[in-house]
C-alpha distance (Angstrom), angle and dihedral (degrees) to the residues before:
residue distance angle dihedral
X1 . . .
X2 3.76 . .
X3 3.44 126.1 .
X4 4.36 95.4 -119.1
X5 3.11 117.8 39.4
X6 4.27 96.8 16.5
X7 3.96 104.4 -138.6
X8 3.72 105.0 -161.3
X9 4.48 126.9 -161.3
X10 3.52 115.0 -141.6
X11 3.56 120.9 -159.8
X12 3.76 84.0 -137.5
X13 3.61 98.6 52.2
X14 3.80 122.3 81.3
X15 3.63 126.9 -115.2
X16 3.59 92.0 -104.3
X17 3.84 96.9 69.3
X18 3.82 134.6 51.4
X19 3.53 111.9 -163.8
X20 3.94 111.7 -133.4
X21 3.68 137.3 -168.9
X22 3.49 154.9 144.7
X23 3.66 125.8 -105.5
X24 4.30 83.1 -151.3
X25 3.94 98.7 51.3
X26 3.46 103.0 17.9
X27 3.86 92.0 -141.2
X28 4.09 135.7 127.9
X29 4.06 116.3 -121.7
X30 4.11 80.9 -104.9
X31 3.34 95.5 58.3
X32 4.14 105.0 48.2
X33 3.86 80.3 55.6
X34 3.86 90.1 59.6
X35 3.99 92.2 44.3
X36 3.41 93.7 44.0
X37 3.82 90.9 63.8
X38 4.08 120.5 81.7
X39 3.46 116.5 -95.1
X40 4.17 90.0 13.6
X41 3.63 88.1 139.0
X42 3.57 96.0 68.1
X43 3.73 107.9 21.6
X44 3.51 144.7 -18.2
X45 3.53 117.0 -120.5
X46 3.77 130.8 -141.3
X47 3.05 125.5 -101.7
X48 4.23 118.1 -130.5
X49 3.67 125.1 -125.0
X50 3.31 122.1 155.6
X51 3.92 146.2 -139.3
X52 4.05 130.8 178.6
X53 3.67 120.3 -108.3
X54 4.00 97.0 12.2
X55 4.04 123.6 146.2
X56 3.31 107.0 -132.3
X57 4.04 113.4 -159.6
X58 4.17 130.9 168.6
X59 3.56 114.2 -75.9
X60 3.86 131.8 172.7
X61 3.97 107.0 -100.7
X62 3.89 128.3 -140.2
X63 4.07 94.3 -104.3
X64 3.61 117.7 105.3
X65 3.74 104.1 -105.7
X66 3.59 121.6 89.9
X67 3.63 98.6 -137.8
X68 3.85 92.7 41.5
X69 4.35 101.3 116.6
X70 3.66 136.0 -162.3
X71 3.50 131.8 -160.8
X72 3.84 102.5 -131.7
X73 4.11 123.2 -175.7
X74 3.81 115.5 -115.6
X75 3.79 115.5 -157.8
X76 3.89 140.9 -151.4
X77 3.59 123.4 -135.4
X78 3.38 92.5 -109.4
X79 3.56 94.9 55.3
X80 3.56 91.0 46.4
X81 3.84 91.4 57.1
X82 3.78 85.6 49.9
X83 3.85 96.1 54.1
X84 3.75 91.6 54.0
X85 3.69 93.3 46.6
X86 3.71 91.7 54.2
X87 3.79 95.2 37.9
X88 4.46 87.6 53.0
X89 3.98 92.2 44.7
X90 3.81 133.8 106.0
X91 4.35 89.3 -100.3
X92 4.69 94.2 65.7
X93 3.79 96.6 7.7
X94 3.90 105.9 -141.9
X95 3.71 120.7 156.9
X96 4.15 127.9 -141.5
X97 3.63 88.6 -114.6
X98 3.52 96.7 55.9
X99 3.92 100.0 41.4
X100 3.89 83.9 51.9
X101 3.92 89.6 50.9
X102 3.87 93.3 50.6
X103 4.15 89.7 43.9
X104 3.33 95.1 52.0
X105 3.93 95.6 43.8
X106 4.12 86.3 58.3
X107 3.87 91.2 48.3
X108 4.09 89.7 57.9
X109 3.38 90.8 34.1
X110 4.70 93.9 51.9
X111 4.34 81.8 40.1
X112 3.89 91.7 52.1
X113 3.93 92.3 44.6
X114 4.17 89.6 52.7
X115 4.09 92.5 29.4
X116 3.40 116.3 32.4
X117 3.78 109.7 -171.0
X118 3.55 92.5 -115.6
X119 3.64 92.6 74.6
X120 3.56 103.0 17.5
X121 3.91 103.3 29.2
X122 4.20 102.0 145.2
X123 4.09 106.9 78.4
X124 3.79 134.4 179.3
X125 3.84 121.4 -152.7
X126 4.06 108.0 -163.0
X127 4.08 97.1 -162.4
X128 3.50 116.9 -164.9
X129 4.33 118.6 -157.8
X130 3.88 96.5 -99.7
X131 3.78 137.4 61.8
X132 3.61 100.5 -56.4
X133 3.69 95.9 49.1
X134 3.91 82.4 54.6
X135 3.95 81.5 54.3
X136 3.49 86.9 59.4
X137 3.64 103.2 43.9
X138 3.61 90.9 61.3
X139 3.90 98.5 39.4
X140 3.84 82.3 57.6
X141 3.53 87.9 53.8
X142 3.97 93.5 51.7
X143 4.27 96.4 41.3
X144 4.00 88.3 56.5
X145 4.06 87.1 51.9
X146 4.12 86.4 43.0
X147 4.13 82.6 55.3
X148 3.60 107.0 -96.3
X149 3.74 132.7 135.6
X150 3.82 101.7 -123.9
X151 3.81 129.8 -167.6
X152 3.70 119.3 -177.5
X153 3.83 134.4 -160.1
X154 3.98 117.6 -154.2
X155 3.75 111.6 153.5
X156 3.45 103.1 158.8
X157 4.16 98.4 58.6
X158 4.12 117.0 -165.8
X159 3.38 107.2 -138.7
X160 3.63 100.2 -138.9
X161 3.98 129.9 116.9
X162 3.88 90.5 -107.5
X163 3.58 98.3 57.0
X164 4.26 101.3 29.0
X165 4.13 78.4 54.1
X166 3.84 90.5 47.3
X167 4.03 87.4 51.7
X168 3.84 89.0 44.4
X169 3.79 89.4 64.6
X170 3.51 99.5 52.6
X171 3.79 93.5 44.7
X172 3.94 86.7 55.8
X173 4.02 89.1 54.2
X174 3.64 93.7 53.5
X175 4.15 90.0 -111.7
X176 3.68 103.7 166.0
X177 4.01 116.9 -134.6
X178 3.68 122.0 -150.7
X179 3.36 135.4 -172.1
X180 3.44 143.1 -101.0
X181 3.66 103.1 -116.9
X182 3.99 91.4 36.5
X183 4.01 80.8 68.3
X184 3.57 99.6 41.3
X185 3.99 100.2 46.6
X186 3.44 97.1 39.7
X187 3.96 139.4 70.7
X188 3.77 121.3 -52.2
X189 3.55 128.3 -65.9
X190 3.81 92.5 -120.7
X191 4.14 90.8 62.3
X192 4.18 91.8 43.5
X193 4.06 96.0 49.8
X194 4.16 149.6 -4.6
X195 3.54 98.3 -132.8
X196 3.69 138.6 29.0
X197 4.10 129.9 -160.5
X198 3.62 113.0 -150.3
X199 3.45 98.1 -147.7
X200 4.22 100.1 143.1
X201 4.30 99.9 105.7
X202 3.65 128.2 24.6
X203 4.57 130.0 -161.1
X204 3.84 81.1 -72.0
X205 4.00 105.8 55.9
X206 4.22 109.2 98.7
X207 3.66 128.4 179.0
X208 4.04 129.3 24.7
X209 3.85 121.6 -31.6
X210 3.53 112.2 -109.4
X211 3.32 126.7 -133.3
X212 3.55 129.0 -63.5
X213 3.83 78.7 41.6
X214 3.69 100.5 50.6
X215 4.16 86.9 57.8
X216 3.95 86.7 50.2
X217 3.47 90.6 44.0
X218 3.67 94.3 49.4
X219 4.03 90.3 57.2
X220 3.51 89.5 64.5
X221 3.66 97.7 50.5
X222 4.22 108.5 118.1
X223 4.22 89.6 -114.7
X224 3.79 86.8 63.9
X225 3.85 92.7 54.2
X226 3.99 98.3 -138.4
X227 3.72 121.9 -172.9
X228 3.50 123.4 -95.0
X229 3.78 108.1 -49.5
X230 3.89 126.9 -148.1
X231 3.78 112.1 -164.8
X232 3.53 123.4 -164.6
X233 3.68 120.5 -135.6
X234 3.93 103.9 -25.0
X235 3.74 124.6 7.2
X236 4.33 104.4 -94.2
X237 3.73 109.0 -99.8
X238 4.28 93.7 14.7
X239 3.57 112.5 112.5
X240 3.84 115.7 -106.2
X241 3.88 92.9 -130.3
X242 3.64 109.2 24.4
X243 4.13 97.9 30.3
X244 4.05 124.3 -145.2
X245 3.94 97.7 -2.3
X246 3.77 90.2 173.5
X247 3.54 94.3 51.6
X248 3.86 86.2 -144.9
X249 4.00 95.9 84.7
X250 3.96 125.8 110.5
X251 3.72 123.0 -57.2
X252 3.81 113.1 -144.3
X253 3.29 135.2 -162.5
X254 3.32 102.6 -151.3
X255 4.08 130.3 32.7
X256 3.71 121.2 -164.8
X257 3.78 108.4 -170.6
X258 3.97 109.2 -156.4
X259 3.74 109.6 -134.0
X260 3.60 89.7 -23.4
X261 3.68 141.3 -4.1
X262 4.33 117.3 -94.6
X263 3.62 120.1 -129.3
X264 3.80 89.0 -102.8
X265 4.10 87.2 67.1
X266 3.40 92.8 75.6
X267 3.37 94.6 71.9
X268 3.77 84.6 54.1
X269 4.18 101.4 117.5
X270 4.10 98.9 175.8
X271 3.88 124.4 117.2
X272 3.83 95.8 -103.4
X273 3.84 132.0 50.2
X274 4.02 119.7 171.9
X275 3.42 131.9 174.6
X276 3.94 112.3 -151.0
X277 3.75 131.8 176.7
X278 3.81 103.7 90.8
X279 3.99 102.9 -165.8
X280 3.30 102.3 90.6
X281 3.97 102.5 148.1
X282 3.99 118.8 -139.3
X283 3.54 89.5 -116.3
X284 4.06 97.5 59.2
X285 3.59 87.0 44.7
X286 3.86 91.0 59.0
X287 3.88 91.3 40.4
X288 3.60 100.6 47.0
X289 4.13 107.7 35.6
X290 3.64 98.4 -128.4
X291 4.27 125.2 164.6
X292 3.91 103.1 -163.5
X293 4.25 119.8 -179.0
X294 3.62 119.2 -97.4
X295 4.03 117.3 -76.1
X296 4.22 109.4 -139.1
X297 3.67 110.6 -135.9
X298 4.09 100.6 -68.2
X299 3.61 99.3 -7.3
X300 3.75 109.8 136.2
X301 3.11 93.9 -149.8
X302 4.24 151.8 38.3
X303 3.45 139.3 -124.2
X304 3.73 110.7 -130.3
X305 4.02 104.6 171.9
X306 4.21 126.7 -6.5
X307 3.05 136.4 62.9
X308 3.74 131.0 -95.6
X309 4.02 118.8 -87.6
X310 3.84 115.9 -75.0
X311 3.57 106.3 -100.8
X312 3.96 99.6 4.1
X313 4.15 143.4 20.1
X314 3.63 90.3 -118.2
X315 4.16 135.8 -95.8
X316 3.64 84.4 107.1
X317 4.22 106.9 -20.3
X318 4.29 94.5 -66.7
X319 3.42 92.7 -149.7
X320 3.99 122.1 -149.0
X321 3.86 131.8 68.4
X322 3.34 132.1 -54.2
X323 3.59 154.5 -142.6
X324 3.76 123.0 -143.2
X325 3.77 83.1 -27.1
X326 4.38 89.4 -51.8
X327 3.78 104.5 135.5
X328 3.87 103.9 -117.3
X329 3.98 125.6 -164.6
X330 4.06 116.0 -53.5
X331 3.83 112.9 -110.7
X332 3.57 109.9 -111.8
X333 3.95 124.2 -84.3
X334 4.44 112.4 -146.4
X335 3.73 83.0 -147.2
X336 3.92 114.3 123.5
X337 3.50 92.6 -136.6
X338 3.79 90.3 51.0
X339 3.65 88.8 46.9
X340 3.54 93.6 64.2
X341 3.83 98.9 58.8
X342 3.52 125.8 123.2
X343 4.04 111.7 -100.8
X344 3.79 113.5 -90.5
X345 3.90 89.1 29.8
X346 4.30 119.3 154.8
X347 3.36 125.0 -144.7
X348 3.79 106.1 -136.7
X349 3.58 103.3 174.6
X350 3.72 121.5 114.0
X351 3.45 132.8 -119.9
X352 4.14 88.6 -97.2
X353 3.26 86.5 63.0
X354 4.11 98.4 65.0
């Protein structure tokens, strides 16, 4: 603790967050941002970017209210390829590594808001050989530093210096890899893990999956009752402009949209729908006519459709009210224990713990 602001440790809270306040306002850094903004007290507004050839459609926003809208750019796959084209030529300079780094950041980052490790702590990255597999890799590499125990499956290895160094990070951690067929022959997913990242087929994957990907693929399927599944970009096996044509295809819980959702997202019917990827320059935005959600302070990522947690906002169920999903001051407990609490003090137990 410091004397001004006082920064206070939970045992519940992981090691990635510190939660702060002020004994005067009672507020987190997050949520002066919010108030300080016109209007705050109602909603909080989008904020515009842009991106050429987008459909935009009606989406639920990140403010409070549950009739407060956004318009929020959907995307082709073409359009998508032509975004990261731009955004990895001469005119804004951005490598592959680096786009993957920030991608994968925002997928740990939307999974820990929905599943903090406290309640959720075993997760299962399925990594497919392209892009979004390298999404995976590193979000695997951020969960086990947000507290997690993280397995990951990646049988089909590129042999390039991006991904071998992606695998040579995890292998330094300790992060076990298993194997397709170990997953497929075995028990359930539900009895192996808490959480699974869909992170086997990016915008750019066409045609059927192959095998070992169709097996992995199948354990996700809704007759095989798999835990909660996070899917990175575009639901495995969906198609990226017309969404789950079969209507037999994986239903996840949780979306995260990287730099902005594809037209096959809004078919997307879970509870939770991010977009992640927070680089996009001003002069994409003005290029390509994109509307994105509003980014909080340092979040990493933005709440499309859903509403926040019961009881919390995630790192460990926050509990307390909120404004346009800013975690406000806790209402007070007549407990004694509670009573003696330092001013500015969270409760960040979960409901379990009542």
């Amino acid at each position: 603790r410091t004397a001004h602001p006082r920064v206070y440790r939970s045992r519940f809270v992981p090691a990635c967050m510190l939660v702060v306040s002020r004994a005067d306002l009672h507020l987190s850094t997050r949520a002066k941002l919010a108030l300080s903004r016109p209007g705050a007290a109602s909603s909080i507004s989008p904020r515009v970017v842009t991106r050429k050839g987008s459909v935009k459609v009606k989406v639920r926003s990140s403010g409070n209210s549950a009739d407060s809208m956004a318009d929020v750019s959907f995307v082709s796959a073409a359009q998508a390829k032509e975004i990261d084209e731009k955004l990895m030529g001469p005119e804004f300079g951005f490598s592959i590594d680096q786009l993957m780094e920030l991608a994968g950041l925002s997928v740990a980052s939307a999974l820990c808001e929905v599943y903090p490790p406290r309640s959720y702590g075993r997760v299962l990255v399925l990594c497919g050989p392209g892009n979004n597999g390298g999404d995976g890799l590193v979000a695997a590499r951020h969960l086990y530093h947000f507290g997690y125990d993280v397995e990951v499956c990646y049988p089909k290895r590129t042999d390039r210096p991006i991904y071998n160094g992606l695998v040579t990070q995890l292998n330094t951690l300790g992060i076990h890899f298993v194997d397709a067929e170990t997953l497929s022959g075995g028990d359930p997913l539900v009895t192996k893990c808490d959480v699974v990242v869909d992170a086997l087929f990016g915008f750019s994957f066409t045609g059927a999956p192959r095998a070992p990907f169709d097996a992995l693929l199948e354990l996700l399927n809704p007759h095989n009752a798999p835990p909660p599944i996070v899917a990175v970009d575009i639901p495995s096996g969906w198609s990226v402009d017309e969404g789950d044509e079969s209507g037999e295809g994986m239903r996840p819980e949780l979306l995260v949209s990287l730099t902005a959702p594809k037209l096959g997202a809004k078919t997307f019917t879970g509870p939770h729908h991010f977009v992640g990827g927070r680089f996009v320059p001003p002069g994409i935005a003005t290029q390509f006519d994109l509307v994105l959600p509003q980014y909080m302070g340092s979040d990493q990522c933005a709440r499309v459709s859903g509403l926040l947690t019961p009881g919390g906002g995630g790192f460990g169920f926050i509990k307390g009210p909120t404004l346009g999903g800013v975690l406000m001051k806790s209402p007070a407990k007549e407990s004694a224990e509670e009573a003696k609490r330092p001013p500015g003090y969270w409760d960040t137990s979960s409901d379990e713990d009542d």
